[in-house]
N, C-alpha and C positions, 0 to 999 in steps of 0.2 A: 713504254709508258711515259706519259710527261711529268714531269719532274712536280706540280702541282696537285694531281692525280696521286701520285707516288707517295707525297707530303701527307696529304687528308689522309689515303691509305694509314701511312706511316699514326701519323697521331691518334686516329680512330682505335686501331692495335694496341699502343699504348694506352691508351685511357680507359678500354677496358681490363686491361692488366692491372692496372690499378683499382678498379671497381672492383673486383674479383680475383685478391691476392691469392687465397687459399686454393684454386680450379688451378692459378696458375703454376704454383707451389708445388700441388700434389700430383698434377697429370703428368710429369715425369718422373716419380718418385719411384724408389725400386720398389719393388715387392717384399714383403716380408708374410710368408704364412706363416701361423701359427696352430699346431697339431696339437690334438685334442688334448687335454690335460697336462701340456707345456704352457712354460710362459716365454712372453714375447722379449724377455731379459736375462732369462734363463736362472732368472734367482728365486726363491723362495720367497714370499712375501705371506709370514703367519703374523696372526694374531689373537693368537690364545686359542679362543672359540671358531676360529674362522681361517682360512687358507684363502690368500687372492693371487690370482695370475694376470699378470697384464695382456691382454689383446689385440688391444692400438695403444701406443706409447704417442704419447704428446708428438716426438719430434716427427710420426709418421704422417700427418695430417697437420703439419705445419702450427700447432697450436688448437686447430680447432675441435679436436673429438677424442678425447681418453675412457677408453671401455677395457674394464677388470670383470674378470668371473668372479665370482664370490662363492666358496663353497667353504657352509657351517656345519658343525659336529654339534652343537648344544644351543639350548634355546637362550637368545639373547641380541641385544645390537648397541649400535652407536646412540650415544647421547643426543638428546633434540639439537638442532643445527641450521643454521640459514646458511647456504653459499648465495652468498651477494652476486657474484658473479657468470654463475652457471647453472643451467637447467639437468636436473639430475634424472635421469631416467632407467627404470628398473622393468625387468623383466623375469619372470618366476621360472625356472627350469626345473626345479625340486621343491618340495615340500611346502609349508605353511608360512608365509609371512605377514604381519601384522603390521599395516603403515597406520602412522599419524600424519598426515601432511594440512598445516590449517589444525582448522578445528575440525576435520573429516577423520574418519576411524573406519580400515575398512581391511578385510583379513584374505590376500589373496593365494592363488596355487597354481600347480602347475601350466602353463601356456600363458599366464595374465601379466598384464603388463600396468606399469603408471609414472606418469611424470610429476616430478616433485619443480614447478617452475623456481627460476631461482628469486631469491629475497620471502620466500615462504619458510617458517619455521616446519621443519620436518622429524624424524626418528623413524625406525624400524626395527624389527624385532623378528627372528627365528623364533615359531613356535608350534611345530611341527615334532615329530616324536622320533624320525630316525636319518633327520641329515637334511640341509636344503643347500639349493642352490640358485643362484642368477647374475643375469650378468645384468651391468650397470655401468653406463655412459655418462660423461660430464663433458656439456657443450654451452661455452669452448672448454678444452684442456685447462687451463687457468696454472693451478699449482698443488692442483688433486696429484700426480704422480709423485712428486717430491713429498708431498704428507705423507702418503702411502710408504715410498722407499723408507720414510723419516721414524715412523710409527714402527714399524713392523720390526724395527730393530731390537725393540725391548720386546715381542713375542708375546706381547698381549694389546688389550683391546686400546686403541688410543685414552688416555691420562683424561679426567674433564680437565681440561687446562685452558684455561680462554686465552692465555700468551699462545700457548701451542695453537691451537685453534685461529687466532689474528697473522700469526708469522705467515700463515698458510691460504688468507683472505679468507676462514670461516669465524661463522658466531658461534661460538657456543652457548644455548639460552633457556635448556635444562637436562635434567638427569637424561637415561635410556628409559625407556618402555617396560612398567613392569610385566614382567610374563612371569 
């Protein structure tokens, strides 16, 4: 090959490496499966009403994709919230959920799905009669994991705390959803 040929080669390579950090990040990245009803940390992450399992852990997708299962015992959820940063999206595996995202109200179940885009004020709510469940993505990762490890240590529902809440890149901007 000529050494000019070799060059172009060369920096074209690179310059999509750059274009496309995360493809380049993750396409060698080990494998980490995660079996049914484990977490992908191997710790417990409760909060009161709610048990969460991590699935993708920020560092396995370089920053860009953190997905928790969410499995609730009693009707209830998180306080209204904007993540500035990330698009939150939910997926129903169990029971009855109740989103506000915006000024839309809409009660979904088993198989439904919705994305809450980020800088939209949202909330959600368990309201179902004998357990729900779903799983729920934050794209990118941001500093949803660290809330989650951060929260769960006091074994209940995260505090409305707007410093809690900012330390972690969220708004907090009102109550939870009455159910």
């Amino acid at each position: 090959m000529q050494r000019r040929s070799f060059l172009s080669l060369a920096a074209g390579a690179l310059s999509a490496a750059a274009v496309d950090p995360l493809s380049a990040a993750t396409s060698q990245a080990t494998l980490h499966p995660v079996l049914s009803g484990m977490d992908r940390s191997g710790e417990a992450h409760n909060l009161g009403i709610t048990t969460i399992t991590f699935k993708v852990a920020t560092q396995d997708s370089n920053g860009g994709l953190f997905v928790i299962e969410h499995a609730t015992r009693q009707k209830g959820g998180p306080p209204r919230h904007i993540h500035p940063y990330q698009d939150e999206w939910f997926y129903v595996m169990e029971g009855e959920f109740l989103f506000e995202i915006g000024d839309d109200r809409l009660t979904l179940g088993h198989g439904d799905s919705i994305l809450a885009p980020r800088n939209r004020p949202h909330a959600w709510a368990f309201v179902g009669s004998t357990g729900g469940k779903m799983l729920i993505s934050y794209t990118p990762a941001g500093k949803m994991e660290a809330f989650f490890r951060d929260v769960s240590r006091g074994n209940a529902m995260p505090p409305q705390d707007a410093a809690l809440f900012r330390k972690y890149d969220l708004e907090l901007v009102g109550p939870p959803l009455s159910v």
